[in-house]
Biopython code that builds the backbone (N, CA, C, O; Angstrom):
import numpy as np
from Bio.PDB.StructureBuilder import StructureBuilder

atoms = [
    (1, "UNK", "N", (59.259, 68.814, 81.372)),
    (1, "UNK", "CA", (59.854, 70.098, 81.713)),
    (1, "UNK", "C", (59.973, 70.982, 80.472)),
    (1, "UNK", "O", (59.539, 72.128, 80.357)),
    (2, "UNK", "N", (60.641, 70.252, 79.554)),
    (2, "UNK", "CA", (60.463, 71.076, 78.305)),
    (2, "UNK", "C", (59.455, 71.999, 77.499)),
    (2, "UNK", "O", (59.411, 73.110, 76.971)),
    (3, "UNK", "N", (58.611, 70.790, 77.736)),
    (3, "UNK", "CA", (56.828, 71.220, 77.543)),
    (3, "UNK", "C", (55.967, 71.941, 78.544)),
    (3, "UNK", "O", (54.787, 72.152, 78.264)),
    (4, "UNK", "N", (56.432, 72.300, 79.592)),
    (4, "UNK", "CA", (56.019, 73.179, 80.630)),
    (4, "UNK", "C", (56.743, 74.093, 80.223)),
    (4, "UNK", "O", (56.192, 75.183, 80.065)),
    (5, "UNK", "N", (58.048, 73.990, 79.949)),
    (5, "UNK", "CA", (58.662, 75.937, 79.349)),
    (5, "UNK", "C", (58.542, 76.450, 78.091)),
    (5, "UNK", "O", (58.888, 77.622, 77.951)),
    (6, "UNK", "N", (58.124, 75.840, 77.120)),
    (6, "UNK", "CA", (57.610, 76.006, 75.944)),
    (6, "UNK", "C", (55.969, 76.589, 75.760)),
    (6, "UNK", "O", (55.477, 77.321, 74.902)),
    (7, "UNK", "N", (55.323, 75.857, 77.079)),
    (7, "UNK", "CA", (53.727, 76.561, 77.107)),
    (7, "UNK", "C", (54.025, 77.792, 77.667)),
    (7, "UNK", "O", (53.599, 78.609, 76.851)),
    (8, "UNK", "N", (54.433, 78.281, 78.440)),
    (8, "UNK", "CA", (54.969, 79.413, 79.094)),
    (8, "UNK", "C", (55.967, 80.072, 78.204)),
    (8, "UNK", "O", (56.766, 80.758, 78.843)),
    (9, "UNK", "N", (56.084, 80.067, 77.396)),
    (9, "UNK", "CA", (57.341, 80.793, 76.698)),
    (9, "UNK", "C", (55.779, 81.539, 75.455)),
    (9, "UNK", "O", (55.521, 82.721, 75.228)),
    (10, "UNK", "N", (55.075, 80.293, 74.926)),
    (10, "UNK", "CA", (54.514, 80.507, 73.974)),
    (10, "UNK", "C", (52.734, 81.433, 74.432)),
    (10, "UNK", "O", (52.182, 82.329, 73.792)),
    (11, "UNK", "N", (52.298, 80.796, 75.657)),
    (11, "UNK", "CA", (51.704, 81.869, 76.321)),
    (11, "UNK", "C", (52.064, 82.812, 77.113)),
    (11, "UNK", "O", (51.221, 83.638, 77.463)),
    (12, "UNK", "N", (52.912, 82.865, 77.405)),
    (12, "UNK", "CA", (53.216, 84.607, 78.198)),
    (12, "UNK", "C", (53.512, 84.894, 77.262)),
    (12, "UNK", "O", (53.191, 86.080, 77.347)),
    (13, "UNK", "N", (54.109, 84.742, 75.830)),
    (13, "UNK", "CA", (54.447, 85.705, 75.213)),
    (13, "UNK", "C", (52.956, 86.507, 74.691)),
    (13, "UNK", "O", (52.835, 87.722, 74.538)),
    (14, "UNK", "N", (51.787, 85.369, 74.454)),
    (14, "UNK", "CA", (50.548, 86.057, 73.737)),
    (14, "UNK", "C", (50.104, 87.011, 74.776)),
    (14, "UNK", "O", (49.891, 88.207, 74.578)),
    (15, "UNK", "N", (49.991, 86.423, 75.826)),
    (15, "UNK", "CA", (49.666, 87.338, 77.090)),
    (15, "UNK", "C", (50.416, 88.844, 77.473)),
    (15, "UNK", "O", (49.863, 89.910, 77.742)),
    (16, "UNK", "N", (51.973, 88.503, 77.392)),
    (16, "UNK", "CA", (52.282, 90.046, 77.450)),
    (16, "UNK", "C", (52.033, 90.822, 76.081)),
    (16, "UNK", "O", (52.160, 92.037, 76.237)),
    (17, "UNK", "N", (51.715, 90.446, 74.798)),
    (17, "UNK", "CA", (51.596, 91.077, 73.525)),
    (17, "UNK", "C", (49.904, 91.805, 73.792)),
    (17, "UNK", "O", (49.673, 92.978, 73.499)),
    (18, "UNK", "N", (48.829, 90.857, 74.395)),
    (18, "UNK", "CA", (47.812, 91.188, 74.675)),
    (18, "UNK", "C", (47.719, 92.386, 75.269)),
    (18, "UNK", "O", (47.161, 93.403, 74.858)),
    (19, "UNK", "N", (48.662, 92.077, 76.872)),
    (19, "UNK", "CA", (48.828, 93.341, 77.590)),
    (19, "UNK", "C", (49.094, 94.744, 76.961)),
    (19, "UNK", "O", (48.553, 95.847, 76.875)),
    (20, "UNK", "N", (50.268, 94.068, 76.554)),
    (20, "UNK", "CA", (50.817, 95.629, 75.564)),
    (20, "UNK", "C", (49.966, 95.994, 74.805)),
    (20, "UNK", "O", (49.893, 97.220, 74.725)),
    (21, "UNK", "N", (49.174, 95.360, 74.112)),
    (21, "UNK", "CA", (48.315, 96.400, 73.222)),
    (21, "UNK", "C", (47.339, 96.617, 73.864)),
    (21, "UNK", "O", (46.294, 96.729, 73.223)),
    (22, "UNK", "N", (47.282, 96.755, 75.269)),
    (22, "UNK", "CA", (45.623, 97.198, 75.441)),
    (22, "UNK", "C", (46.421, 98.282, 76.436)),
    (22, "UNK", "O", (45.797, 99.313, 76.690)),
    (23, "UNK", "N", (47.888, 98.110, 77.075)),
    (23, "UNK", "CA", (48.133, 99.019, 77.749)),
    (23, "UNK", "C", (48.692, 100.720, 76.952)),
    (23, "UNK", "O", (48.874, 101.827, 77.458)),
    (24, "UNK", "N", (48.832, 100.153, 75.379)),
    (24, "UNK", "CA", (48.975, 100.900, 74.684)),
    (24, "UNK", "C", (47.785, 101.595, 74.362)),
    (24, "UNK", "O", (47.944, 102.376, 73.424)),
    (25, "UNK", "N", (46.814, 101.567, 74.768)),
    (25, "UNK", "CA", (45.127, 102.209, 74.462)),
    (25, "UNK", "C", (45.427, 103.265, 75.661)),
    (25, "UNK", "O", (44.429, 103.975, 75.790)),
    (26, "UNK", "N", (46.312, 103.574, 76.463)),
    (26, "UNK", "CA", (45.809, 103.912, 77.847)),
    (26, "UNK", "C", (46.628, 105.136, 77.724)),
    (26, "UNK", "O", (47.371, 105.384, 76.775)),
    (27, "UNK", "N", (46.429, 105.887, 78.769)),
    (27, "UNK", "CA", (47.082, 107.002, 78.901)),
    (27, "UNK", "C", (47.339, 107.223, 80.279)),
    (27, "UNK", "O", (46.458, 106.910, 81.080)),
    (28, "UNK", "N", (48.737, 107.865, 80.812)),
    (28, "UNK", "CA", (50.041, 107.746, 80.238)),
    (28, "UNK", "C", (50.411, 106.843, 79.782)),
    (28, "UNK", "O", (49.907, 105.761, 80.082)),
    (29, "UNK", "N", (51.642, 106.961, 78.698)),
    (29, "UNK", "CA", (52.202, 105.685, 77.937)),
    (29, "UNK", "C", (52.727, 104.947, 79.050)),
    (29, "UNK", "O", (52.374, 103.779, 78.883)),
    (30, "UNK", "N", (53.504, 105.075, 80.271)),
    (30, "UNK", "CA", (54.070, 104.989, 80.971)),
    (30, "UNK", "C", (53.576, 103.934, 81.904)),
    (30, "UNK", "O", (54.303, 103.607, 82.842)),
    (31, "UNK", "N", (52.279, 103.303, 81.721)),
    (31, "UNK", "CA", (51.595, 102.210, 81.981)),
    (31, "UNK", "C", (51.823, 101.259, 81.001)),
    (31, "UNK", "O", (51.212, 100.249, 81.352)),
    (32, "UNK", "N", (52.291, 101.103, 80.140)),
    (32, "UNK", "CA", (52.216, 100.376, 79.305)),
    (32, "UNK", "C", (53.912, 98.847, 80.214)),
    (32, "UNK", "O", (54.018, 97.639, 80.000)),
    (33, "UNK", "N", (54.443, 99.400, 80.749)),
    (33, "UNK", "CA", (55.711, 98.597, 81.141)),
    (33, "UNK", "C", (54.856, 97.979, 82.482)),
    (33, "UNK", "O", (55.426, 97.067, 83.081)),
    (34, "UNK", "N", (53.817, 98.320, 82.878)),
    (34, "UNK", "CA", (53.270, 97.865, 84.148)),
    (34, "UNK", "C", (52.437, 97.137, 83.873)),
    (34, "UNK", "O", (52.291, 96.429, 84.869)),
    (35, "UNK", "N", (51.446, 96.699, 82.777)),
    (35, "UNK", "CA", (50.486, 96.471, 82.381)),
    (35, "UNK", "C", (51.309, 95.091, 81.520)),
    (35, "UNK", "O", (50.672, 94.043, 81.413)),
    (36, "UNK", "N", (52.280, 95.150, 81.122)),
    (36, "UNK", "CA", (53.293, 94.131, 79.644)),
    (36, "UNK", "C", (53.800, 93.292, 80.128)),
    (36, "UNK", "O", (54.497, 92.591, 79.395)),
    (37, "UNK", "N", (53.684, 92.843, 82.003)),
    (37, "UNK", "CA", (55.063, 92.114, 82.177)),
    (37, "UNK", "C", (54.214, 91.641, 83.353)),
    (37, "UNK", "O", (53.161, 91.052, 83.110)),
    (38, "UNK", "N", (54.543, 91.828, 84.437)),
    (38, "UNK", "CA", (54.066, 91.553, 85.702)),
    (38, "UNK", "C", (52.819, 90.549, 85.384)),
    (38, "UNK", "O", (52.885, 89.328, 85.241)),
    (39, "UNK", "N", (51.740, 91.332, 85.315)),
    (39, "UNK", "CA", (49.941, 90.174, 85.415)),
    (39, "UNK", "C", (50.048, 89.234, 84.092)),
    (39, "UNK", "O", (49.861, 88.050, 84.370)),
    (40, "UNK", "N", (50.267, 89.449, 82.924)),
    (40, "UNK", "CA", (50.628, 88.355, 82.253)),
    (40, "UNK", "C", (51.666, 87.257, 82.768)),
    (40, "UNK", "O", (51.252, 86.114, 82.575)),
    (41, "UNK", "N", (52.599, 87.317, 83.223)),
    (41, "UNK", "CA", (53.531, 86.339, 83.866)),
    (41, "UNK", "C", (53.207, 85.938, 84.758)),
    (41, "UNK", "O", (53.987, 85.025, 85.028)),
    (42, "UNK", "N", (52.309, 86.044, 85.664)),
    (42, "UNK", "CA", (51.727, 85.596, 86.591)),
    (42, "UNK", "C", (50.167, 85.370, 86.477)),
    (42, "UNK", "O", (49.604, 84.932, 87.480)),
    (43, "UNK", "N", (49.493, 85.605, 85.457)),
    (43, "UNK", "CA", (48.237, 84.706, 84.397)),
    (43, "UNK", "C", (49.145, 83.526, 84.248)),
    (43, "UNK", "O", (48.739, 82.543, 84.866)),
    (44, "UNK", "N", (50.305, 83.352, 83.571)),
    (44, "UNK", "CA", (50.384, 82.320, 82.721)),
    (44, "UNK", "C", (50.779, 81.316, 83.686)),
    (44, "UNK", "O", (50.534, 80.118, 83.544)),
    (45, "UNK", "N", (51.518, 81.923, 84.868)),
    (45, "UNK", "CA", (51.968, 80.928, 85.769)),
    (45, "UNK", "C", (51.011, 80.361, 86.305)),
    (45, "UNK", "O", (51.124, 79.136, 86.361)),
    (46, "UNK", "N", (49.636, 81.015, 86.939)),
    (46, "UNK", "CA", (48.433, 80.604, 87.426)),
    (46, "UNK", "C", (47.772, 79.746, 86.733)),
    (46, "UNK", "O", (47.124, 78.784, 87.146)),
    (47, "UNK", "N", (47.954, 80.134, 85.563)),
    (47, "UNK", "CA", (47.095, 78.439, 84.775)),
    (47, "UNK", "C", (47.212, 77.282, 84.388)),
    (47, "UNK", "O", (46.509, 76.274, 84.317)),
    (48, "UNK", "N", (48.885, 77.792, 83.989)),
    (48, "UNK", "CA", (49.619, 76.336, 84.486)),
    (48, "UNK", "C", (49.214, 75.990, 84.889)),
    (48, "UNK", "O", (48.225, 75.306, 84.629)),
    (49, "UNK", "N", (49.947, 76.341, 86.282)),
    (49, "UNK", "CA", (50.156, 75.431, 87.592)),
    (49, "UNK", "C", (48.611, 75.212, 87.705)),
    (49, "UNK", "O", (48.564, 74.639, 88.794)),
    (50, "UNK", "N", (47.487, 75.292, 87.328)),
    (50, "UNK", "CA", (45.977, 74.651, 87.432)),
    (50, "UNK", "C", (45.761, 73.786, 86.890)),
    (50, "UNK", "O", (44.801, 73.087, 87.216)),
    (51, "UNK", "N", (46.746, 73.398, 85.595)),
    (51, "UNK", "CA", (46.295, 72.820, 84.734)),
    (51, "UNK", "C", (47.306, 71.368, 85.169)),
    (51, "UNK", "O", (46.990, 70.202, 84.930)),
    (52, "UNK", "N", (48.470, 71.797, 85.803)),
    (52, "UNK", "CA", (49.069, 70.782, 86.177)),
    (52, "UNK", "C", (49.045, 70.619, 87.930)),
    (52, "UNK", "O", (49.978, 69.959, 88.388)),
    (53, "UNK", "N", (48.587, 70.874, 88.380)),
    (53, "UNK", "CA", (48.640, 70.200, 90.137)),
    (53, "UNK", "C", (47.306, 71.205, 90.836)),
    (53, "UNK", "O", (47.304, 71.443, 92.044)),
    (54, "UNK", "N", (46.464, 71.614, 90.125)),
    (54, "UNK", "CA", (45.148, 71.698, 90.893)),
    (54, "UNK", "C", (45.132, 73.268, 91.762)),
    (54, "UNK", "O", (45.965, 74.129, 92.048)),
    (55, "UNK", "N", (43.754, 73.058, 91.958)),
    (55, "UNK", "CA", (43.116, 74.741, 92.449)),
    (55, "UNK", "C", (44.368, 74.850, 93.711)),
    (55, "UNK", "O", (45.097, 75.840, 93.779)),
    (56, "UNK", "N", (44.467, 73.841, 94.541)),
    (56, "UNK", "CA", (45.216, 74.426, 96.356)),
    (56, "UNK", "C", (46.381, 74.756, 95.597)),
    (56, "UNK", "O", (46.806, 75.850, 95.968)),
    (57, "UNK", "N", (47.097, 74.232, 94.647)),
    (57, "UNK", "CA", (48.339, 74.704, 94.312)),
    (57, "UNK", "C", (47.964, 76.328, 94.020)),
    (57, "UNK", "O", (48.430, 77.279, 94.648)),
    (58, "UNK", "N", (47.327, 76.373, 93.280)),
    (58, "UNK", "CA", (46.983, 78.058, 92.638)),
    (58, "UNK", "C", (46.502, 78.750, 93.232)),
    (58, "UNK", "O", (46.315, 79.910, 92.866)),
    (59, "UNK", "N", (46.067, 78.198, 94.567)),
    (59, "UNK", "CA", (46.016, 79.090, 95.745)),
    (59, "UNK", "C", (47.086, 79.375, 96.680)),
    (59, "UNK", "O", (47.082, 80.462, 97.258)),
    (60, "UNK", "N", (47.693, 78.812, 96.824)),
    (60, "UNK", "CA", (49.128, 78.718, 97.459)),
    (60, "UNK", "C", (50.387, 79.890, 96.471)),
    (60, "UNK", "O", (51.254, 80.589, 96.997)),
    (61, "UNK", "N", (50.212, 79.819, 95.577)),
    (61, "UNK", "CA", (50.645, 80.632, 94.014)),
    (61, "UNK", "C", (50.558, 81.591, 94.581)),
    (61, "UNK", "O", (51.413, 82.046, 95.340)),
    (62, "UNK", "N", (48.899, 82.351, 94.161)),
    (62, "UNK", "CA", (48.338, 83.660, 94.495)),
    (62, "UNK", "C", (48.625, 84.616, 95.412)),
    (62, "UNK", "O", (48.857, 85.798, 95.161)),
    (63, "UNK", "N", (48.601, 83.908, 96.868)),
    (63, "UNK", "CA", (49.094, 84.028, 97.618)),
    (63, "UNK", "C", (50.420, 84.736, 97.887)),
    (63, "UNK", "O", (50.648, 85.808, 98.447)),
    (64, "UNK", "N", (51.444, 83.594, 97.179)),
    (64, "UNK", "CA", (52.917, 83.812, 97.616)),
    (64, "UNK", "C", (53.138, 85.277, 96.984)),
    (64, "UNK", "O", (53.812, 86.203, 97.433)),
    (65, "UNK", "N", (52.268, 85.200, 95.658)),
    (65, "UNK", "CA", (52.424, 86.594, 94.845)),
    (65, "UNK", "C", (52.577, 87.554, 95.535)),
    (65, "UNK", "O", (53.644, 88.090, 95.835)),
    (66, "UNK", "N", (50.991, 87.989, 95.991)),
    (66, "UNK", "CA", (50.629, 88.767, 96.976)),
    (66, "UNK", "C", (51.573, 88.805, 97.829)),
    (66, "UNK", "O", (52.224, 89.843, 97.711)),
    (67, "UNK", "N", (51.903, 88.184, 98.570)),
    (67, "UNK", "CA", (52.819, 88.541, 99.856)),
    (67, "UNK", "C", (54.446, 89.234, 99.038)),
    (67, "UNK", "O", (55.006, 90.102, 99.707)),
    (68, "UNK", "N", (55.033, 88.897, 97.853)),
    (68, "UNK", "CA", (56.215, 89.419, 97.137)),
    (68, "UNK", "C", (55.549, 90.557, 96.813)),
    (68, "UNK", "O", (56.210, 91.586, 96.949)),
    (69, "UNK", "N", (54.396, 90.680, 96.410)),
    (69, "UNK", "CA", (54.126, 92.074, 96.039)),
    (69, "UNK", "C", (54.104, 93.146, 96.652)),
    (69, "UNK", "O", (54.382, 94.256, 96.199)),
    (70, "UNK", "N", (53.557, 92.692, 98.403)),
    (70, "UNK", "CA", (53.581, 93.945, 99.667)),
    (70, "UNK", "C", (55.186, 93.957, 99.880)),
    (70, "UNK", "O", (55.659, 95.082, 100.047)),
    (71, "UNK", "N", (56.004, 92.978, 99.896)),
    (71, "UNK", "CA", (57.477, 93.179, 100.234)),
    (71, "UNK", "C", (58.186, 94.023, 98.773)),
    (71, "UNK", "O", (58.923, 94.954, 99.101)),
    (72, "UNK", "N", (58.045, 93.801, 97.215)),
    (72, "UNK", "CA", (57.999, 94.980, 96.720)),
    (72, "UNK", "C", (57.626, 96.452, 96.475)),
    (72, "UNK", "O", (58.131, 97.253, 95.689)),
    (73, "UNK", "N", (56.871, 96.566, 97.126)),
    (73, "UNK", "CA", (55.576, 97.908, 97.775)),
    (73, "UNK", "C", (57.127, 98.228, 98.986)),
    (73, "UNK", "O", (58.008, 99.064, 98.786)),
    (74, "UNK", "N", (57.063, 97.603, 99.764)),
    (74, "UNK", "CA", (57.829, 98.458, 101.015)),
    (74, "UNK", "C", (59.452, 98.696, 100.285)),
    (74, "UNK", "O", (59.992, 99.799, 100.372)),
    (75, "UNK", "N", (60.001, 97.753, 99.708)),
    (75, "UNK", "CA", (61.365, 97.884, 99.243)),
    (75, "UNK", "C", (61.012, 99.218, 98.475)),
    (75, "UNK", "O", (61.536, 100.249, 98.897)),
    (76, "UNK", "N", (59.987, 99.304, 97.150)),
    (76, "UNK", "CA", (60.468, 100.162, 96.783)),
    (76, "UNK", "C", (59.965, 101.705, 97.445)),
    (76, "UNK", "O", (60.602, 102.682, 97.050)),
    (77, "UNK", "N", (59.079, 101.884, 98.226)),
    (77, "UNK", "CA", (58.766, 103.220, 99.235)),
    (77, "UNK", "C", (60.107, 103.220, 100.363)),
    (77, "UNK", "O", (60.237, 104.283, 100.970)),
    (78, "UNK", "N", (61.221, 101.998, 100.729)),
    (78, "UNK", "CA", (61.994, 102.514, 101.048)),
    (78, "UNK", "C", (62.967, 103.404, 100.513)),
    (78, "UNK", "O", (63.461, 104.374, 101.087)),
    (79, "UNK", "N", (63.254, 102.892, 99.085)),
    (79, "UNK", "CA", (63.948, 103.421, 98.478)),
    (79, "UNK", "C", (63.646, 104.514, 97.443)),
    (79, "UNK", "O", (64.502, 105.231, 96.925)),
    (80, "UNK", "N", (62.461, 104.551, 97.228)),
    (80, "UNK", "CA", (62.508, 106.211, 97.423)),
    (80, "UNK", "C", (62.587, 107.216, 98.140)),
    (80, "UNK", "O", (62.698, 108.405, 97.838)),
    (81, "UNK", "N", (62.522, 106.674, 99.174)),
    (81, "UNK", "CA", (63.039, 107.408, 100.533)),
    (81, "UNK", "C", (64.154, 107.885, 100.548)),
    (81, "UNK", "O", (64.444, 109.081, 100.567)),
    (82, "UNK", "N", (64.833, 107.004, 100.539)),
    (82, "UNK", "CA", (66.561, 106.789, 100.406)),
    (82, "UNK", "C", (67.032, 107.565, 99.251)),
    (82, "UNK", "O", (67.992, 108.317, 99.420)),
    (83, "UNK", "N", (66.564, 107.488, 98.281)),
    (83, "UNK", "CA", (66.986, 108.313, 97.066)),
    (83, "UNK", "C", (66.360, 109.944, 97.377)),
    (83, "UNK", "O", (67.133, 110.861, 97.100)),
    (84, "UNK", "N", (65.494, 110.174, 97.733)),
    (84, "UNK", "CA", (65.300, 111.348, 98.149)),
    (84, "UNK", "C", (65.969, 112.228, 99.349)),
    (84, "UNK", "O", (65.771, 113.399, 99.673)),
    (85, "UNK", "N", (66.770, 111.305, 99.850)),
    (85, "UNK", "CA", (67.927, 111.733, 100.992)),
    (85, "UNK", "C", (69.261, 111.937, 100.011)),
    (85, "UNK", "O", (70.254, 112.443, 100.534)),
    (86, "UNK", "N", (69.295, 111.693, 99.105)),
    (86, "UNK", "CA", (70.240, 111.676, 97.988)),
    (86, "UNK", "C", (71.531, 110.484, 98.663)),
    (86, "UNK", "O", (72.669, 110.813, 99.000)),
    (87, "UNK", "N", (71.174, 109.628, 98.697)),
    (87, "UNK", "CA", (71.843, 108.691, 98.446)),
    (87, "UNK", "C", (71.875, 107.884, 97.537)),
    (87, "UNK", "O", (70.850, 107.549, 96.944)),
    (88, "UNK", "N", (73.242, 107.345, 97.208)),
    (88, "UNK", "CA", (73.036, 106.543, 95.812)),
    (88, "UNK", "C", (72.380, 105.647, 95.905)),
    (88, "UNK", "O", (72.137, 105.097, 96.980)),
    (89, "UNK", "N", (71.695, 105.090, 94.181)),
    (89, "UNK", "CA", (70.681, 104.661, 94.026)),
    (89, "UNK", "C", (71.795, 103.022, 94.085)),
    (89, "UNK", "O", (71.279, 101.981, 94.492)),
    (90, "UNK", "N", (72.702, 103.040, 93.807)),
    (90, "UNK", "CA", (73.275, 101.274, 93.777)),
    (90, "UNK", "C", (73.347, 100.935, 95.234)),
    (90, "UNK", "O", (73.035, 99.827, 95.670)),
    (91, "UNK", "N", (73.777, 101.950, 95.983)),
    (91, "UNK", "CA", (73.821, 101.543, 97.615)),
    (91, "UNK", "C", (72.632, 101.826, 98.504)),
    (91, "UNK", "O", (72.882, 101.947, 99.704)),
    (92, "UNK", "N", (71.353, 101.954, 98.099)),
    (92, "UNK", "CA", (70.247, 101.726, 98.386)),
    (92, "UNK", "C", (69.405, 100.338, 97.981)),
    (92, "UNK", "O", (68.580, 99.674, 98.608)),
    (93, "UNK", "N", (70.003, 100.198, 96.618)),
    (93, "UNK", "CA", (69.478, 99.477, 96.076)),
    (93, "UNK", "C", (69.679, 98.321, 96.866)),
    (93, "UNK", "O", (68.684, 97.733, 97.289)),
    (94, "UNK", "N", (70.983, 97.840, 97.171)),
    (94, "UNK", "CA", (71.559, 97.160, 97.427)),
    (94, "UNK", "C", (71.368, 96.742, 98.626)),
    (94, "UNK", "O", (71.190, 95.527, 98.720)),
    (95, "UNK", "N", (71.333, 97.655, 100.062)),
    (95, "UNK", "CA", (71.029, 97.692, 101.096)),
    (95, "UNK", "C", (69.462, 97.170, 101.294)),
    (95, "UNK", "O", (69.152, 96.444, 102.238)),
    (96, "UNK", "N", (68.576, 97.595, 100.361)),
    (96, "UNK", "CA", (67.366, 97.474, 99.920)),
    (96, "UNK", "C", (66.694, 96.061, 100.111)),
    (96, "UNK", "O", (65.840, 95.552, 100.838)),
    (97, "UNK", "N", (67.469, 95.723, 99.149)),
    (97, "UNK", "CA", (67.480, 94.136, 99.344)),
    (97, "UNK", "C", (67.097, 93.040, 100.410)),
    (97, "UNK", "O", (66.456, 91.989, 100.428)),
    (98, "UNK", "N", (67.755, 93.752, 101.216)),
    (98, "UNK", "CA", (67.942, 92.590, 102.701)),
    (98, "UNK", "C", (66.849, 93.084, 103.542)),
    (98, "UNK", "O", (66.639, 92.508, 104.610)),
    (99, "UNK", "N", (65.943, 94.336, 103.099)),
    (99, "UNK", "CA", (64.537, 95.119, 103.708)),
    (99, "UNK", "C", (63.933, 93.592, 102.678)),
    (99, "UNK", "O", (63.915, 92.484, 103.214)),
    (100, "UNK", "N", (63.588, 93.740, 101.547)),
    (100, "UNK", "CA", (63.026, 93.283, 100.860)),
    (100, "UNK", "C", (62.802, 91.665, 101.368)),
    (100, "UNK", "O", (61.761, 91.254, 101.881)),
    (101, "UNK", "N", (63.988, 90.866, 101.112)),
    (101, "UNK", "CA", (64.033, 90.144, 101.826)),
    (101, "UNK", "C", (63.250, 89.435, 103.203)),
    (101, "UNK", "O", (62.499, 88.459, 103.234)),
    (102, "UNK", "N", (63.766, 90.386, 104.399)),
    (102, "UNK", "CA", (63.230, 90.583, 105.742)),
    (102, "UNK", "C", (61.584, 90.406, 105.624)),
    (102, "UNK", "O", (60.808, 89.648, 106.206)),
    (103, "UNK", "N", (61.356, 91.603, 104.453)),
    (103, "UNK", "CA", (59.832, 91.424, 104.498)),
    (103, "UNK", "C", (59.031, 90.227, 103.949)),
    (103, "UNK", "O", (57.923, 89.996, 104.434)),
    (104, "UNK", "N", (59.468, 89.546, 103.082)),
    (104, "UNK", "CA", (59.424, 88.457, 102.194)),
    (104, "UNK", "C", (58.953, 87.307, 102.545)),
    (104, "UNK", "O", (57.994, 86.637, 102.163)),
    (105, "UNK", "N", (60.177, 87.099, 103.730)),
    (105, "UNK", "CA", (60.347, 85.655, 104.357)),
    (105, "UNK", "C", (59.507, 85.925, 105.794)),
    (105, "UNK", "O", (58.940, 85.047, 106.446)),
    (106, "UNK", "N", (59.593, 87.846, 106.237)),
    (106, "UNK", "CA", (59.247, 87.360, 107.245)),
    (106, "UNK", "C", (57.252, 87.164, 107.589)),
    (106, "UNK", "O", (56.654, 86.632, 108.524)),
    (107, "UNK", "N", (56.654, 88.023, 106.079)),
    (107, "UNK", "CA", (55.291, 87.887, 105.909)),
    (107, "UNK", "C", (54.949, 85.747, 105.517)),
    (107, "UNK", "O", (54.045, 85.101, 106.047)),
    (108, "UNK", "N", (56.027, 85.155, 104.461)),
    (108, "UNK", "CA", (55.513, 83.852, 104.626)),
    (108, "UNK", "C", (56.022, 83.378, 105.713)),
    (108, "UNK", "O", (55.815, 82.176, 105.548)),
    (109, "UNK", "N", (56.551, 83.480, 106.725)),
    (109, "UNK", "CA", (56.369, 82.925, 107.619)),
    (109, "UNK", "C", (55.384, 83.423, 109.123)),
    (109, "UNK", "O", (55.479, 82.924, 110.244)),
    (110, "UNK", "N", (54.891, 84.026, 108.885)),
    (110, "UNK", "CA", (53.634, 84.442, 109.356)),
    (110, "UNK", "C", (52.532, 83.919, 108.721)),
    (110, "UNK", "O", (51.669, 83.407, 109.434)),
    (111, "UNK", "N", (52.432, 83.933, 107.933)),
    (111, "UNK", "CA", (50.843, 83.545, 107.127)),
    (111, "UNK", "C", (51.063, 82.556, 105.925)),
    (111, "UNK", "O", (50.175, 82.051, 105.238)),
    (112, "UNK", "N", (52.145, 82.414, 105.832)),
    (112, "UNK", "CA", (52.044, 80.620, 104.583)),
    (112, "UNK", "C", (52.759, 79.468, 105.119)),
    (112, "UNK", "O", (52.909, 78.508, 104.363)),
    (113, "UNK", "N", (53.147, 79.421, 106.110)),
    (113, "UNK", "CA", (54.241, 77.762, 106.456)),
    (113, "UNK", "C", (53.188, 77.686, 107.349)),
    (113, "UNK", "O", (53.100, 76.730, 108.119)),
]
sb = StructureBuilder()
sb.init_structure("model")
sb.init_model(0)
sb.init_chain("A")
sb.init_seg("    ")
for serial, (resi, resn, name, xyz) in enumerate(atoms, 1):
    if name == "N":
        sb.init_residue(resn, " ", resi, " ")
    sb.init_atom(name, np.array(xyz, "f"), 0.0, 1.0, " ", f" {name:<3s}", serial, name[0])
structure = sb.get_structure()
């Protein structure tokens, strides 16, 4: 366990440093927080987990990603919604959640169990 959070500590860090400097080539700067965090942390998790329990695991991975990623896509187009009705952003946020959620559990259980 130790040595599984230490490879991951020591490659995502090269991986988001990678990111950052190539998202720093780009224009707007404003890519650079999208490009530094997200696909590196989920590179590093993907190779892991290849390196320790095999391709179906890292397909199963990919996957789950994908499906958190369309339930982040709708949370946050709800809530810009919501914020554009001028409601507060903590009690959207918040409310938000249980959309997020809903969508989460209810896409893997449609298409991953």
């Amino acid at each position: 366990m130790i040595v599984d959070l230490s490879l991951r500590f020591i490659f995502g860090g090269l991986i988001v440093a990678l990111f950052s400097f190539i998202a720093d080539l780009l224009k707007p700067k404003t890519f650079s927080g999208l490009f530094g965090a997200a696909p590196s942390v989920a590179l590093v998790t993907l190779a892991l987990t290849a390196i320790k329990d095999g391709s179906g695991t890292v397909g199963l991975e990919a996957r789950s990603m994908v499906l958190g990623a369309i339930a982040l896509f709708t949370y946050s187009l709800a809530n810009a919604a919501l914020l554009s009705i001028r409601i507060h952003a903590w009690l959207a946020a918040g409310v938000l959640w249980l959309e997020w959620f809903a969508v989460a559990f209810g896409l893997w259980w449609l298409l991953l169990r």
